[in-house]
N, C-alpha and C positions, 0 to 999 in steps of 0.2 A: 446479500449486500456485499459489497467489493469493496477495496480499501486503495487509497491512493495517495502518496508522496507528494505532501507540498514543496518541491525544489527549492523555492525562497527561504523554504526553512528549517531546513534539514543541514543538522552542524554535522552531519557523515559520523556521528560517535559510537557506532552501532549499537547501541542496547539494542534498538529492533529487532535487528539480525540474530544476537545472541539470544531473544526469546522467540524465535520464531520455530515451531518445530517440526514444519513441513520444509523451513531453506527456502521460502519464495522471497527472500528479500535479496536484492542482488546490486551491489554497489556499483554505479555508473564509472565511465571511464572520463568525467567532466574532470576538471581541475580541482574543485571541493570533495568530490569522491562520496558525492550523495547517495543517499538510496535510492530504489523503484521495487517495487512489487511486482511479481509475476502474477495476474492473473489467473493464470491454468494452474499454477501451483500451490496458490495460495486457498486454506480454507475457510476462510473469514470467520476464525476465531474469535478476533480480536485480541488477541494478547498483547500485539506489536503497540496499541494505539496507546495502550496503557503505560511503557514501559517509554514512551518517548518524551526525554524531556524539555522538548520544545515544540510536545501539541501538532506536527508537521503531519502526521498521519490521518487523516480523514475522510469521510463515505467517497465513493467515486459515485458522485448522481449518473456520469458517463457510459456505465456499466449497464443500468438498465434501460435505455435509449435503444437498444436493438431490439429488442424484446416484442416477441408480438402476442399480444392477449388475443383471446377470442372477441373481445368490446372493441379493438383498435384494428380488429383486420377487415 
């Protein structure tokens, strides 16, 4: 499972960043200075979702939409 940055709600305070121990969180260049997750980088621990404290961290359902099982091909 993958994890993904709700921009609406991410106050940029990085705890995320700071518990993250792979470095997949990467602060945007927007005017609030949010976070995003790197996919490729990221190992979906989970550490970051726990550590954020405005909840903004969430499954990305987006992540397995590519995916092709053997039932779906």
């Amino acid at each position: 499972m993958s994890f993904t940055v709700l921009q609406d709600r991410c106050i940029g305070c990085g705890a995320c960043d700071f518990s993250c121990h792979s470095d997949a969180l990467v602060k945007t260049d927007s005017f609030l200075g949010v976070f995003e997750i790197d996919p490729y980088t990221c190992d979906d621990c989970g550490v970051c979702v726990g550590k954020c404290p405005e909840t903004a961290i969430v499954p990305d359902d987006r992540a397995t939409d590519h995916i092709v099982t053997p039932a779906t091909r």
